[in-house]
VEXNU-754310 format. One record per residue: x, y, z negated of N, C-alpha, C in turn. Coordinates in steps of 0.05 Angstrom, whole numbers, padded with zeros to 5 digits, always signed. Atoms other than C-alpha are relative to their C-alpha. Layout:
VEXNU-754310
XYZXYZXYZ ...
//
This chain:
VEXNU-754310
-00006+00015+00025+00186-00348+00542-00005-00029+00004 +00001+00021-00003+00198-00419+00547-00001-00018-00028 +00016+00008+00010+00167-00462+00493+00014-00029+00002 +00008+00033-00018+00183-00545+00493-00016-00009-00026 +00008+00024+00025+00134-00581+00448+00003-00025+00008 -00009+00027-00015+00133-00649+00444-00022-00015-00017 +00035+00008+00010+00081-00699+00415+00007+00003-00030 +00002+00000+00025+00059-00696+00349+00017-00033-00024 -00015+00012+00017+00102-00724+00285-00006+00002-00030 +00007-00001+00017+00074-00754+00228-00039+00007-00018 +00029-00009+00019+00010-00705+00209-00015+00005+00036 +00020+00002-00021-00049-00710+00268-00001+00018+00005 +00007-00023-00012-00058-00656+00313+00026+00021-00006 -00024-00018+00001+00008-00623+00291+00026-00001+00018 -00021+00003-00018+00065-00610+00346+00022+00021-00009 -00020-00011-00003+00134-00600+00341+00016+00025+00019 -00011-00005-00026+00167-00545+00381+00030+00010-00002 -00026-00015-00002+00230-00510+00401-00002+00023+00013 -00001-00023-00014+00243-00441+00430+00028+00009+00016 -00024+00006-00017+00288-00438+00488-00009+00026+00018 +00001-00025-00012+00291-00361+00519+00013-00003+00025 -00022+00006-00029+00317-00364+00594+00012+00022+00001 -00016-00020-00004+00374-00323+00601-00013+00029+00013 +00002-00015-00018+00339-00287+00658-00015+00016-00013 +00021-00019+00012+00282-00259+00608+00014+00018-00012 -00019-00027+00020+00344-00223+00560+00002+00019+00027 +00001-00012-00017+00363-00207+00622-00004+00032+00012 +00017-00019-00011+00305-00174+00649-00007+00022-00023 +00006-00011+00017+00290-00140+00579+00028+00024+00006 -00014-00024-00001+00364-00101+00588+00001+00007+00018 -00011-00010-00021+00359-00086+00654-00036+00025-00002 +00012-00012+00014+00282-00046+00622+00005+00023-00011 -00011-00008+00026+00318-00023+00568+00020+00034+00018 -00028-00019-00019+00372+00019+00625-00022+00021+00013 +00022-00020-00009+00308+00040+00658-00014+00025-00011 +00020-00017+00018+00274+00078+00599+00001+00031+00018 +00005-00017+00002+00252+00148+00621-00008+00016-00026 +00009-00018+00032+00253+00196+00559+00004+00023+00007 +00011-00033+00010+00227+00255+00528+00017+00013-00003 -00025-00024+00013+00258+00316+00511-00006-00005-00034 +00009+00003+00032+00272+00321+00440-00017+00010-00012 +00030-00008+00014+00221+00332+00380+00014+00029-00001 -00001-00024-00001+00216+00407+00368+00010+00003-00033 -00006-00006+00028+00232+00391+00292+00019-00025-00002 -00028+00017+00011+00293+00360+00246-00005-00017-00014 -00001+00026+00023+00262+00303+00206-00033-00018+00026 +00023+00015-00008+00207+00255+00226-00030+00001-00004 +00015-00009+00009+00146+00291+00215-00022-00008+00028 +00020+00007-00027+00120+00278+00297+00000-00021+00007 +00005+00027+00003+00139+00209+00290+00028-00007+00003 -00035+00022+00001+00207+00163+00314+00008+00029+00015 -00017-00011+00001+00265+00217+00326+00008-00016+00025 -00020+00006-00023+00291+00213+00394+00022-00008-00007 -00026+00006+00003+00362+00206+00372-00004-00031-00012 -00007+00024+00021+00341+00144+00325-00017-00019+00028 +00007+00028-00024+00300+00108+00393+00024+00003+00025 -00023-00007-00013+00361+00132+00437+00021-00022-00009 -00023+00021+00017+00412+00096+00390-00011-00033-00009 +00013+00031-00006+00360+00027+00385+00005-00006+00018 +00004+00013-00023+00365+00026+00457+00026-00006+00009 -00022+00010+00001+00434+00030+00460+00014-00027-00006 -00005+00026+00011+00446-00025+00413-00011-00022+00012 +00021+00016-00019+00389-00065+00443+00018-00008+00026 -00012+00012-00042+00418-00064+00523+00025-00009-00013 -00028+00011-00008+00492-00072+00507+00012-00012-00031 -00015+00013+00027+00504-00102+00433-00014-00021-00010 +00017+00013+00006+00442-00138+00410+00001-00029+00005 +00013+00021+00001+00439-00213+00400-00026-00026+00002 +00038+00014+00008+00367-00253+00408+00018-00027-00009 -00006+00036-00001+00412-00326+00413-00003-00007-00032 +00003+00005+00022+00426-00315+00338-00022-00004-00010 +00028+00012+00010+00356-00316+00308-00013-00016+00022 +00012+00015-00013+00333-00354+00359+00011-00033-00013 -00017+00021+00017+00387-00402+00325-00004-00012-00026 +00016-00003+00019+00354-00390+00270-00030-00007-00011 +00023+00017+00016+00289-00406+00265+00007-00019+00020 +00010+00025-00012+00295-00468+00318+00025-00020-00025 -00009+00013+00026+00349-00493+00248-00022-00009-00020 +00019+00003+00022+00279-00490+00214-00023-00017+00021 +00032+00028-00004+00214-00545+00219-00024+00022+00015 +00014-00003-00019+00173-00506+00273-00024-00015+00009 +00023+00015-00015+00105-00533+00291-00030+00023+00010 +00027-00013-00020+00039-00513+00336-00026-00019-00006 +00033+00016+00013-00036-00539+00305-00024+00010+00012 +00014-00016-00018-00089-00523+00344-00030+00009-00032 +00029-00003+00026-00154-00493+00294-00018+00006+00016 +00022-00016-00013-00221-00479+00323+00005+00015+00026 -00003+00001-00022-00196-00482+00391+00028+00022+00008 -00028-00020-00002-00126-00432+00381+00022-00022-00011 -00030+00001+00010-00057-00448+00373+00007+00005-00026 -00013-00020+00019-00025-00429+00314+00024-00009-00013 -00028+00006+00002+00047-00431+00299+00006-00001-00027 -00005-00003+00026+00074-00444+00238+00021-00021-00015 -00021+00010+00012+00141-00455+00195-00007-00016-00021 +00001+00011+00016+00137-00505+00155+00029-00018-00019 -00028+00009+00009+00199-00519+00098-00013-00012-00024 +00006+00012+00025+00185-00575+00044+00027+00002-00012 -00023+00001+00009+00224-00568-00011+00015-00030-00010 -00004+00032+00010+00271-00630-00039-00016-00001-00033 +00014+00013+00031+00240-00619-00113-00016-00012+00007 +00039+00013-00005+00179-00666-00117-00017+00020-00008 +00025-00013+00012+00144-00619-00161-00010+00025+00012 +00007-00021-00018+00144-00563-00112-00040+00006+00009 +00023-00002-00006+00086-00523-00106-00003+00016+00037 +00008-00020-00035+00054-00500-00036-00010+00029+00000 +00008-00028-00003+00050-00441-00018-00002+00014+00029 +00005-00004-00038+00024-00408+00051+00007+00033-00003 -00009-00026-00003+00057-00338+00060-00005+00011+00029 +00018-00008-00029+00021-00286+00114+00017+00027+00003 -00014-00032+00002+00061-00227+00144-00021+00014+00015 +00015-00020-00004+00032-00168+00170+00011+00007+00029 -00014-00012-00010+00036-00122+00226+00020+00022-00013 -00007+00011-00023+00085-00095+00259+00017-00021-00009 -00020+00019+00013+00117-00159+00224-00008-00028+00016 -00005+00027-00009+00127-00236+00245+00012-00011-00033 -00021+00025+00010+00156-00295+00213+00022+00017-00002 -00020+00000+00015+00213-00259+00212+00003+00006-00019 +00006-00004+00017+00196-00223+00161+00012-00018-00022 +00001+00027+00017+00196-00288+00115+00028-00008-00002 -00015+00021+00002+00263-00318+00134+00023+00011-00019 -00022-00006+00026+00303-00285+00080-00005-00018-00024 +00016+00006+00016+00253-00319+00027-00001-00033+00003 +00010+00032-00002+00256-00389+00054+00008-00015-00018 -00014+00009+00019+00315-00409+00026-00003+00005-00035 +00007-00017+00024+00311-00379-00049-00028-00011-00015 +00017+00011-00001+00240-00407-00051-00007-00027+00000 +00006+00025+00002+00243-00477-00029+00024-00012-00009 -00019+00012+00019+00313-00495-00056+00012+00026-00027 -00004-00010+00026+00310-00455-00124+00036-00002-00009 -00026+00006+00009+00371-00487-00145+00026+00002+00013 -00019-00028-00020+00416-00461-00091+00005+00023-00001 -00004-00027-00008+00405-00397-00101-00007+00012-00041 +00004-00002+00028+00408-00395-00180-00018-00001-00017 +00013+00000+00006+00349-00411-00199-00014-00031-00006 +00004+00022+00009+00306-00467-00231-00017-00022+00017 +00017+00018-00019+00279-00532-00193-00029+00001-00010 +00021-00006-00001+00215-00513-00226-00013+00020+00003 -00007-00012-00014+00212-00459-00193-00007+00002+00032 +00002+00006-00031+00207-00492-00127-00021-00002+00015 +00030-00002-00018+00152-00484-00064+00014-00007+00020 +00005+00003-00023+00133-00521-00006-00005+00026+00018 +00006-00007-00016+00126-00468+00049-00009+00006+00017 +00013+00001-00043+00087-00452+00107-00009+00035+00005 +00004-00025-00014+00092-00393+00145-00009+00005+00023 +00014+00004-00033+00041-00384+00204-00002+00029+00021 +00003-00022-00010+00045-00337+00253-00031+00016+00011 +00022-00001-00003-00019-00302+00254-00014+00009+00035 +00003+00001-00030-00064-00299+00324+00002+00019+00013 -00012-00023-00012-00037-00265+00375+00020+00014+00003 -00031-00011+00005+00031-00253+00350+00016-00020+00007 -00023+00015-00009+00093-00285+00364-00010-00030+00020 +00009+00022-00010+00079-00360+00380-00025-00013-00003 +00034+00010+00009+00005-00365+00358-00015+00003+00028 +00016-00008-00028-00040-00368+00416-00015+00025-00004 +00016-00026-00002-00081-00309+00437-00027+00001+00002 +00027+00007-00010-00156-00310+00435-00008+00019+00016 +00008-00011-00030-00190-00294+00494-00029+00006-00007 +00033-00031+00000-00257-00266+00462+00007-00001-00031 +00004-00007+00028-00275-00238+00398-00008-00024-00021 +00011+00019+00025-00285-00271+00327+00030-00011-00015 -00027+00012+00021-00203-00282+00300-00004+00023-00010 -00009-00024+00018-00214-00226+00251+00007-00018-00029 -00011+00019+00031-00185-00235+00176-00019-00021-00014 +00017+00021+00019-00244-00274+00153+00004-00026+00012 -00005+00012-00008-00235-00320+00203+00028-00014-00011 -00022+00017+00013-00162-00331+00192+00010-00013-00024 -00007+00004+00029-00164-00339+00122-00021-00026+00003 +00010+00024+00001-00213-00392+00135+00028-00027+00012 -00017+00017-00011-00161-00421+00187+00020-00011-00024 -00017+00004+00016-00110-00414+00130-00005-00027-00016 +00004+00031+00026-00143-00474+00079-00002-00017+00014 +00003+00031-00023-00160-00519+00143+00028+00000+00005 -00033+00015-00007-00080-00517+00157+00010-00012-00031 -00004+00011+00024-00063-00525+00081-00016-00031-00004 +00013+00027-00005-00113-00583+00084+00007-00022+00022 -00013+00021-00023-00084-00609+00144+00027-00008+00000 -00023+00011+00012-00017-00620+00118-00003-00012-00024 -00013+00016+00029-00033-00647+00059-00001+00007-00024 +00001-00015+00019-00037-00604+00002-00031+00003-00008 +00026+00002+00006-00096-00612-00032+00000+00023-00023 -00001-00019+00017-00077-00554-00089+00028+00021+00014 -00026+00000-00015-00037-00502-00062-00004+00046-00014 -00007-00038+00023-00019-00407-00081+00000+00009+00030 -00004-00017-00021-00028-00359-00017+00019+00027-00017 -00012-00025-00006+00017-00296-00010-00004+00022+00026 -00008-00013-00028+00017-00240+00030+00004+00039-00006 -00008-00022-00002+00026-00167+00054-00008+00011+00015 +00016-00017-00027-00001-00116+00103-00028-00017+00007 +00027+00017-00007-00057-00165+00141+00012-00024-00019 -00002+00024+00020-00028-00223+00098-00004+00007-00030 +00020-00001+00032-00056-00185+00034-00024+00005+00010 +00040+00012+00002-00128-00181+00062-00007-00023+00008 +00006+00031-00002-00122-00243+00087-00003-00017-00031 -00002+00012+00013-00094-00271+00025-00031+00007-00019 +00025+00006+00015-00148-00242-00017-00024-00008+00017 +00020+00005-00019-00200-00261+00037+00004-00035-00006 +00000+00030+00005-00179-00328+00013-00003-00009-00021 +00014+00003+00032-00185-00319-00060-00025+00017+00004 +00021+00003-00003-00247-00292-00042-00024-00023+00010 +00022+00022-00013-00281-00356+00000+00011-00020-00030 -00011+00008+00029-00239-00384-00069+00001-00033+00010 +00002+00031+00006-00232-00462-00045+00007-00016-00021 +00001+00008+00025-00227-00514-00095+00035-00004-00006 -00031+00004-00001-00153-00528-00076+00015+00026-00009 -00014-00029+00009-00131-00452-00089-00001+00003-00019 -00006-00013+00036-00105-00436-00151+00004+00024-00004 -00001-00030+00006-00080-00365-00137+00009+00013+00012 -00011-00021-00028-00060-00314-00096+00026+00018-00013 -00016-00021-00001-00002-00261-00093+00005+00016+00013 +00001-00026-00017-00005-00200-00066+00014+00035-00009 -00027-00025+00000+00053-00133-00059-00018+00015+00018 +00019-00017-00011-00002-00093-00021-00034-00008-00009 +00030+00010+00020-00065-00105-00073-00020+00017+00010 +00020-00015+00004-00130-00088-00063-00013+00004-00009 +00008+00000+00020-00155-00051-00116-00011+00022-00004 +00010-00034-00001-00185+00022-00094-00025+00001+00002 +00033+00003+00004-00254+00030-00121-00010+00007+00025 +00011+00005-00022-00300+00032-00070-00018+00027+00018 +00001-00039-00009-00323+00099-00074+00018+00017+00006 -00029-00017-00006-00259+00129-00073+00013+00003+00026 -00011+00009-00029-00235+00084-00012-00018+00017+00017 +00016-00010-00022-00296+00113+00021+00002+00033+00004 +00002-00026+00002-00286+00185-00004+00016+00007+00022 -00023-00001-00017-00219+00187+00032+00005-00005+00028 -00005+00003-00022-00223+00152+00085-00018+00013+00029 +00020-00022-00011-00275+00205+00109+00012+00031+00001 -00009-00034-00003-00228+00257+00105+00026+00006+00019 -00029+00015-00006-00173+00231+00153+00001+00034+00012 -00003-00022-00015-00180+00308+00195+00005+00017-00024 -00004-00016+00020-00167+00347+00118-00029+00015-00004 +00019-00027+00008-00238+00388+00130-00010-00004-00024 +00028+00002+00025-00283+00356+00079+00021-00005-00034 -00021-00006+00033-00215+00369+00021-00008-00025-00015 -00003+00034+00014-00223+00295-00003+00000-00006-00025 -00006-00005+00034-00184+00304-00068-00003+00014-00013 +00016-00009+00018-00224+00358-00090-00022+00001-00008 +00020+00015+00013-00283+00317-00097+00010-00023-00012 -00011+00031+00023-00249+00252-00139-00019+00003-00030 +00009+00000+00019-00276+00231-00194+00012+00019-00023 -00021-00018+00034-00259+00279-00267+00005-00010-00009 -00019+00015+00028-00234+00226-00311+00018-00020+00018 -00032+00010-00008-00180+00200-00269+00021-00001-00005 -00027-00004+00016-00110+00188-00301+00013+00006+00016 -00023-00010-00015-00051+00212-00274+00014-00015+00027 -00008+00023-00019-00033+00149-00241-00017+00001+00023 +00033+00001-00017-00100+00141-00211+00002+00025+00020 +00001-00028-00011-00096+00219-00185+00022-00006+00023 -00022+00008-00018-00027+00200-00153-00010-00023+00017 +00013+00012-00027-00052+00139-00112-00024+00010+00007 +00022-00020-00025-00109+00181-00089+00012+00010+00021 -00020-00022-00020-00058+00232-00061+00018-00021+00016 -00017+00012-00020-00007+00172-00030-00035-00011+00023 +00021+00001-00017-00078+00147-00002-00011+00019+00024 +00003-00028-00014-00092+00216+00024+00015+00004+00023 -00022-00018-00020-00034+00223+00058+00003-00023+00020 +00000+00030-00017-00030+00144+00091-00032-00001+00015 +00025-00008-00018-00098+00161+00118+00003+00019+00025 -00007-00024-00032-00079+00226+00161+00020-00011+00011 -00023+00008-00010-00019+00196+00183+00000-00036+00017 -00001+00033-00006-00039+00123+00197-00015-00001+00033 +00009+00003-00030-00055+00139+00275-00005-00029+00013 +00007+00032-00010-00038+00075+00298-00016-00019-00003 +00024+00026+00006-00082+00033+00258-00026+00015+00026 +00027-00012-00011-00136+00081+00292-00004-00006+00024 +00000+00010-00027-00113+00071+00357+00002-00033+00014 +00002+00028-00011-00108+00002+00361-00030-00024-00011 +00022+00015+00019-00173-00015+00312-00023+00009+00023 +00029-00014-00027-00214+00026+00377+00009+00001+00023 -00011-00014-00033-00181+00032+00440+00030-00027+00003 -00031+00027-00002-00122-00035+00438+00008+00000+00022 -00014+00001-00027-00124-00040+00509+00009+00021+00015 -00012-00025-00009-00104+00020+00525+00029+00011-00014 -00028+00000+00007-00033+00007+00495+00013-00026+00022 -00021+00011-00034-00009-00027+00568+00022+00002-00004 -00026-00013+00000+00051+00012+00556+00014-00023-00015 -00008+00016+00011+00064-00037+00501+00015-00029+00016 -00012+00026-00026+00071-00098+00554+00019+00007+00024 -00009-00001-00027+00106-00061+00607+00035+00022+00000 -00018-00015-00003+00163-00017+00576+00003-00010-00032 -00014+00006+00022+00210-00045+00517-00004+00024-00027 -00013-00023+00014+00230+00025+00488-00028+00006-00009 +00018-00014+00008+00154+00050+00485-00015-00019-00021 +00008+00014+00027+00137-00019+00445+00018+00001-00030 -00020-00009+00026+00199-00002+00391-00012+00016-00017 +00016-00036+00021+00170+00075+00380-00024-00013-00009 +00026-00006+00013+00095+00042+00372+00006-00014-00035 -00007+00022+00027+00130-00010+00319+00010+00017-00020 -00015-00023+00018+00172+00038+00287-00013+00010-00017 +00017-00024+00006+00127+00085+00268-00021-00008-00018 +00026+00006+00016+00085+00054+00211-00006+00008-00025 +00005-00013+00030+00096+00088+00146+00026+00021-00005 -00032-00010+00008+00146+00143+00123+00024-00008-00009 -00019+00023+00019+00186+00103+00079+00015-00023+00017 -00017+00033-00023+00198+00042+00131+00011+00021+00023 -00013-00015-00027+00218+00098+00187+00019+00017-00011 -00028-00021+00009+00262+00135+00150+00025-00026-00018 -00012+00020+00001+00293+00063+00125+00010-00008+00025 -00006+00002-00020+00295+00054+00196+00022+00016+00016 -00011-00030-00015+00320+00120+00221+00034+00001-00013 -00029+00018+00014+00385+00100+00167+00013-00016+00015 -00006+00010-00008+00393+00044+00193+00018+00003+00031 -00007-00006-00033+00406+00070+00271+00021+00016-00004 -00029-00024+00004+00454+00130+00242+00016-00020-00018 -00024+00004+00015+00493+00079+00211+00001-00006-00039 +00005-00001+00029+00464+00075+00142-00013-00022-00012 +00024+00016+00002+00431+00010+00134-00006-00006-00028 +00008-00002+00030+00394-00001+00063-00016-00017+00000 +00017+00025+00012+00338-00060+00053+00010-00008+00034 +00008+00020-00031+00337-00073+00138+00034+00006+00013 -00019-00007-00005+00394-00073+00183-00010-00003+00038 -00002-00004-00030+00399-00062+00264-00021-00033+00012 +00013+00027-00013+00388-00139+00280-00029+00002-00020 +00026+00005+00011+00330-00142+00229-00014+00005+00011 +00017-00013-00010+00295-00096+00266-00010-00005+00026 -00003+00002-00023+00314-00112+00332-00011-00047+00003 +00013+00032+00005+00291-00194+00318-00020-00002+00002 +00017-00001+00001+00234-00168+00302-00017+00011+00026 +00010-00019-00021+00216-00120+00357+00012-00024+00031 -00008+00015-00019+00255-00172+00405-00027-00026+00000 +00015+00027-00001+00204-00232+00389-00032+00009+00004 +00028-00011-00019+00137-00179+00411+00000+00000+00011 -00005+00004-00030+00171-00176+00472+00004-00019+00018 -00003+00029-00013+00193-00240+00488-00029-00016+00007 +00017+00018+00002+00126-00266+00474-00032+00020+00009 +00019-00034-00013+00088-00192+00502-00027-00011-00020 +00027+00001+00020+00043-00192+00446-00010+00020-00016 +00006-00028+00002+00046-00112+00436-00031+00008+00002 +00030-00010-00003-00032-00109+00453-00014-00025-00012 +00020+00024+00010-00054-00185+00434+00004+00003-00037 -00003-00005+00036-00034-00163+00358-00013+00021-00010 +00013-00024+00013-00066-00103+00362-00030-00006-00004 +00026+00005+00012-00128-00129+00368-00011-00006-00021 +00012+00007+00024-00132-00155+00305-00014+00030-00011 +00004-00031+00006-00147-00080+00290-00028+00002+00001 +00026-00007-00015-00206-00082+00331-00017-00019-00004 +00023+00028+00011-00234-00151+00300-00009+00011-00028 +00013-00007+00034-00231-00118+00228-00025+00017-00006 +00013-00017+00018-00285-00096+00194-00005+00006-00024 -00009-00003+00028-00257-00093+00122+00017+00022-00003 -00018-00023+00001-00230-00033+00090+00032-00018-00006 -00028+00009+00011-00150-00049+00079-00001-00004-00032 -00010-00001+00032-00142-00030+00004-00025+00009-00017 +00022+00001+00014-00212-00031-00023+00005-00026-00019 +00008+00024+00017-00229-00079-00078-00019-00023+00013 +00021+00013-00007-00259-00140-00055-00012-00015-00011 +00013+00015+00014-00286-00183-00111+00011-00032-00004 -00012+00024-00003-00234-00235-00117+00004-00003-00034 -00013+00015+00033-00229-00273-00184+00012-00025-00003 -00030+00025+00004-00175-00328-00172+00015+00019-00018 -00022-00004+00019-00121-00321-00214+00017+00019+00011 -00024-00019-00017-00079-00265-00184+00027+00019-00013 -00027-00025+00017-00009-00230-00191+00004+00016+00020 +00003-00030-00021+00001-00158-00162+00031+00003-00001 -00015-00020+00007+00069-00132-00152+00006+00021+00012 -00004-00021-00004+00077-00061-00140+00025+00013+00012 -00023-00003-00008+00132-00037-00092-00004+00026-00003 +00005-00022-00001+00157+00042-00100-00008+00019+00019 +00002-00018-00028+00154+00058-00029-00022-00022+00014 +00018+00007-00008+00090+00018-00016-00029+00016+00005 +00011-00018-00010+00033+00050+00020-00008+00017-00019 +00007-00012+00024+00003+00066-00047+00009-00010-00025 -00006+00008+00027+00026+00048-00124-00031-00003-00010 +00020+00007+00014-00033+00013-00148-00005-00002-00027 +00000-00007+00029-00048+00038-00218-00017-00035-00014 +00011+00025+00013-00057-00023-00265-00036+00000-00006 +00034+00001+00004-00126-00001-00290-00025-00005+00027 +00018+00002-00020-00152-00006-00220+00002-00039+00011 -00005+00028+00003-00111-00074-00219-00018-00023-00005 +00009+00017+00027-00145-00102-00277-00030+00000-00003 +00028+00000-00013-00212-00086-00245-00006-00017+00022 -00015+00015-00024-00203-00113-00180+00001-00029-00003 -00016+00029+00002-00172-00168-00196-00002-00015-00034 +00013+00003+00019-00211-00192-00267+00021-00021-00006 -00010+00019+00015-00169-00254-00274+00036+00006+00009 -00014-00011-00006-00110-00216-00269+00027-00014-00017 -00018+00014+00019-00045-00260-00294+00025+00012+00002 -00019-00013+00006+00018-00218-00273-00003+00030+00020 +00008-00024-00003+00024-00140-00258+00030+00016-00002 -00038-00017+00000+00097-00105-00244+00010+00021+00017 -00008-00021-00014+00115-00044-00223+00035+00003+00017 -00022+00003+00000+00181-00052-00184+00016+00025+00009 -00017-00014-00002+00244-00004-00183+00010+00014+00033 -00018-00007-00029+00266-00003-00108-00022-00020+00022 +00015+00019-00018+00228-00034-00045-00023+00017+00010 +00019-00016-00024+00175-00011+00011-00025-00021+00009 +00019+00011-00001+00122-00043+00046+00002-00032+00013 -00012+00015-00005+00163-00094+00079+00011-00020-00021 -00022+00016+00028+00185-00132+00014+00017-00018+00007 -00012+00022-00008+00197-00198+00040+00032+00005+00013 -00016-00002-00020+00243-00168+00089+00016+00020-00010 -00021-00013+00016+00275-00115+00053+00013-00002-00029 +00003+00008+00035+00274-00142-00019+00000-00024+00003 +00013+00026-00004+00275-00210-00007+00004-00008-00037 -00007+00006+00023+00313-00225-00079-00025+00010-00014 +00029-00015+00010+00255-00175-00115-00032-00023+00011 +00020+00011-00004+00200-00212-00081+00002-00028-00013 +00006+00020+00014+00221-00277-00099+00010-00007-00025 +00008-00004+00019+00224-00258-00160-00019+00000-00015 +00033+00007-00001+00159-00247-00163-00015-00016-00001 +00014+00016-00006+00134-00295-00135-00002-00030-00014 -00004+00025+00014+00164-00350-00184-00008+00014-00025 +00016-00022+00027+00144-00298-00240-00036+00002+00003 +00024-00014+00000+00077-00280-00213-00018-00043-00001 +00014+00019+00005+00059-00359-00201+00009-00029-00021 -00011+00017+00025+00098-00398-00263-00033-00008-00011 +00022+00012+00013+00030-00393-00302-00016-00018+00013 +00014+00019-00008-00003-00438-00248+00014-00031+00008 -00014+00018-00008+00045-00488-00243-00015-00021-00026 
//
């Protein structure tokens, strides 16, 4: 992966860069790609043992002999690209001012297995409002950073970038551009980050937004996540006055617990996903494979069916772990955490939740409205998964000029 920065423009310590792929690396990725050794097929007809031979078969296809990188590569180097160093790391990060003046800032965090790309549906829509039918008040500065370890962020070379950390990093970059009042977002690790940021609460933060809330009492979180093997029957110790709602995200909880392998394996054992750095096809299946809902959106997509994502979406995404072999330096974040995911953490900024249908869990308002005490918007949405940004982009930023209007 070839890289050019160049000196800093404007704000101190901030560098410009560009991303220039040498032919020879696509290259080498399809000439990988030809190599793959595979399994025999799964013994069953749906996705129950994880990615469907036929649906990593038909990625790889596309991948070696159809696939594009030049386009998004085209793509974000069209967008304000810069590298800041924080507490001795790298860290990459899009930055799009909008033309309104009154534009508010806003720092948006993706998740795994996600990037920046994630984001680039949202840019537009976001910082020119009025382009895209919508009102110039309305409008946000942007910054989207790639978190450490992933794409173009540097990699730390010992322990200590876990979420608390970065969410600190987060207000020293907001502060280092400039923004002295400013709204986090996020999703997957960019919702514990984000609330990890309306938790340290600086004076500049006004409020957070978060499509993966954390709002699962604390007993509960703990009941469950003690039962990931089924023996100790989980949900037939729950609390007895639980509502219906409440009962139901127990059970999607329940079930994103036994099934969430990966987090497990990469939160204890990271380096022991090699495979990840050294064979294309085996980093696709570990990406793939992160929730039912996004793999069977996926699994569409490859037969021909595409619905929130489409072939390149996926392949942009899964193309820019590889380019930048960051299949094991991302996993670590796994192995820095020691916060539950979707526990409540004691955040009282101003917060808006919105609820996607095919998100890990539907967070019942009443647990919301606990959680999250200064709770200003709360929306259950119709269609959308855990991916929003990227499959929903319209829906999200919807939201997001809905969820932060009252702080404007």
């Amino acid at each position: 992966m070839a890289v050019k920065t160049e000196e800093r423009v404007g704000i101190a310590g901030v560098r410009p860069f560009t991303i220039e792929v040498p032919e020879a690396e696509l290259e080498a990725l399809r000439t990988r790609i030809r190599a793959t050794r595979w399994p025999e097929r799964q013994t069953v007809d749906d996705q129950s043992q994880g990615v469907p031979l036929e649906t990593s078969q038909a990625l790889a296809r596309y991948w070696e002999k159809e696939y594009d990188w030049r386009k998004v590569e085209a793509r974000l180097n069209a967008l304000p690209n810069f590298i800041t160093e924080i507490d001795g790391l790298d860290i990459h990060f899009i930055h799009v001012r909008s033309k309104h003046e009154d534009a508010l800032p806003l720092i948006v965090t993706h998740g795994w297995p996600g990037s920046i790309i994630e984001q680039l549906k949202i840019i537009g829509p976001l910082t020119d409002p009025t382009a895209h039918g919508a009102s110039a008040s309305d409008a946000f500065h942007l910054v989207i950073p790639s978190l450490p370890g992933y794409g173009f962020s540097g990699k730390p070379t010992t322990p200590g970038w876990g979420p608390e950390h970065i969410a600190r990093a987060w207000i020293e970059l907001m502060k280092r551009l400039g923004y002295n009042r400013f709204v986090a977002q996020g999703g997957d690790w960019g919702a514990l980050i984000t609330d990890l940021i309306g938790l340290q609460a600086p004076p500049d933060l006004l409020g957070i937004h978060t499509n993966m809330p954390g709002t699962v009492p604390p007993d509960i979180d703990a009941l469950i996540q003690s039962d990931i093997t089924g023996i100790n029957k989980a949900l037939s110790k729950l609390p007895a006055n639980l509502s219906q709602e409440e009962k139901r995200a127990c059970g999607q909880l329940d079930f994103f617990w036994k099934h969430g392998a990966y987090a497990l394996v990469m939160g204890t054992r990271p380096e022991t996903l090699t495979g990840l750095a050294d064979s294309p096809i085996a980093l696709a299946s570990f990406m793939l494979d992160h929730d039912a809902a996004s793999l069977e959106l996926i699994c569409r997509a490859f037969a021909g069916q595409p619905g929130g994502l489409t072939r390149d979406d996926i392949l942009d995404n899964i193309t820019l772990y590889w380019l930048t072999n960051t299949g094991v330096s991302a996993a670590r974040l796994y192995a820095e955490n020691k916060l539950s995911f979707l526990s409540a953490k004691g955040v009282s900024v101003p917060t808006a939740v919105s609820v996607f249908p095919d998100e890990l869990y539907q967070a019942p308002r009443s647990w919301a409205e606990r959680a999250y005490p200064n709770l200003i918007h709360y929306n259950r949405l119709d269609r959308g998964g855990h991916f929003a940004a990227w499959e929903q982009p319209q829906l999200l930023t919807e939201e997001l000029r809905a969820g932060f209007r009252p702080l404007r």
